[in-house]
Each structure stands twice: as C-alpha cells, then as structure tokens.
C-alpha positions as CSV (number, residue, x, y, z in Angstrom):
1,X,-100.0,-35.0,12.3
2,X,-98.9,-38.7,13.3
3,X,-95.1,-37.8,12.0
4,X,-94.9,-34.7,14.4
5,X,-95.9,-36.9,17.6
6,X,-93.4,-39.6,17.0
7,X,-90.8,-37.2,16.2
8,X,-87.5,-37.9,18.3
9,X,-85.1,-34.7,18.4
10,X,-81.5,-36.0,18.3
11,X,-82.4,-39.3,15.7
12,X,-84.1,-37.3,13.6
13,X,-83.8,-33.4,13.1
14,X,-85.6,-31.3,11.2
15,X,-83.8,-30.7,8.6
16,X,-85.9,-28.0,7.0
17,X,-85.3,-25.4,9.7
18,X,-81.4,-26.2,10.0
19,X,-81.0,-23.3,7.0
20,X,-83.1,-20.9,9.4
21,X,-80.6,-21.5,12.4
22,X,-79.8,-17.5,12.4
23,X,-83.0,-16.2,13.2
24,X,-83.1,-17.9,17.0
25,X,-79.7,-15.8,17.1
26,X,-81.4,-12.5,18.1
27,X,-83.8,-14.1,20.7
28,X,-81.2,-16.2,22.0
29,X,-79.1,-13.5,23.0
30,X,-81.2,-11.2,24.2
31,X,-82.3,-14.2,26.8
32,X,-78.9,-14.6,27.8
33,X,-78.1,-10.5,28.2
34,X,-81.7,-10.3,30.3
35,X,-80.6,-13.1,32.4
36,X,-76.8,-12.2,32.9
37,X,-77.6,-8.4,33.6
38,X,-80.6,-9.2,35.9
39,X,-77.9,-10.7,38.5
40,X,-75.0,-8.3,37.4
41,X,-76.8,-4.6,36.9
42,X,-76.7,-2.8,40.6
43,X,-79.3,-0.3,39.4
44,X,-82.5,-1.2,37.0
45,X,-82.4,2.6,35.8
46,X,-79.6,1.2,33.5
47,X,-80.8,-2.5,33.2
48,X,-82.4,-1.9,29.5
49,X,-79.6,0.0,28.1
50,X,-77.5,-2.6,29.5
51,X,-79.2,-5.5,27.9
52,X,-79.4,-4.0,24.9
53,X,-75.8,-3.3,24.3
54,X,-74.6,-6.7,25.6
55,X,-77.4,-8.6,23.2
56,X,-75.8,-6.5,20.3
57,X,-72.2,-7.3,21.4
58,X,-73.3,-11.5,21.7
59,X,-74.7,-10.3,18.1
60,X,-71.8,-9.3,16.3
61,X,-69.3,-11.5,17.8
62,X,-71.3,-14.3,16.4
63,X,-71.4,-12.7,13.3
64,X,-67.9,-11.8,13.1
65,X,-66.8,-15.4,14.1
66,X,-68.7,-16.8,11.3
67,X,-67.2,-14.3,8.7
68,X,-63.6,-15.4,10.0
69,X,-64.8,-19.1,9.8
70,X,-66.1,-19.0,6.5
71,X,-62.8,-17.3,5.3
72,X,-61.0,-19.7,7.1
73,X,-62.6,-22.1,5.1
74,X,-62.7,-21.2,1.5
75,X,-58.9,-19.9,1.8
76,X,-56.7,-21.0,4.5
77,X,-57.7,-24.5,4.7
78,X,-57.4,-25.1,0.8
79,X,-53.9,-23.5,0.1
80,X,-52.5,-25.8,3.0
C-alpha cells in the first residue's frame, strides 16, 4: 500500500501495464470522437452514428500504422 502512495509517474512507470497499452485505445478514441463530434455534428439525430464511425476510423488507423511500423521494422530498417 506504502509503494502505491509514493509512486511518481514520469520517474517511475509502471512497467507491468506498459504491455496492456492497447486496451486504453478503444476508450481513448471514443473520448476524442464524443468530444470532436459534440462541437462539429449540426444535428444530434446523427451524433451517435457519427461517433461511432470516427471512433472506428481513429481505431484502424492506429492499427494500420502500427502494422506498417512493425514491417518497417523487421524488414526495411535491417536490409539498409
């Protein structure tokens, strides 16, 4: 209980939730599609649909970037 209250963010992280990192992805961008389509979206009939199709587009970008990165990675970067 004493470790968790002295616990400083940035000098030292938990390192036992860094291999978990994905799973704030989902909530993450469904925050940031909420708060982006509440000030954007002229009529709230749509506001859901809306949310839901940019949350899935921050989704698989992400995704997709990573895929590229990790090919990147393991081929380009070791035949140069």
């Amino acid at each position: 209980m004493m470790l968790l209250l002295s616990w400083i963010p940035f000098v030292s992280p938990m390192n036992w939730l860094q291999s978990l990192w994905y799973i704030t992805l989902i909530p993450l961008a469904i925050g940031i599609a909420m708060i982006y389509k509440a000030i954007r979206v002229t009529h709230l009939r749509t506001y859901w649909t809306q949310v839901a199709m940019l949350s899935s587009q921050i989704v698989l970008t992400i995704v997709l970037l990573a895929i590229a990165l990790i090919l990147f990675v393991r081929f380009i970067i070791p035949a140069a």
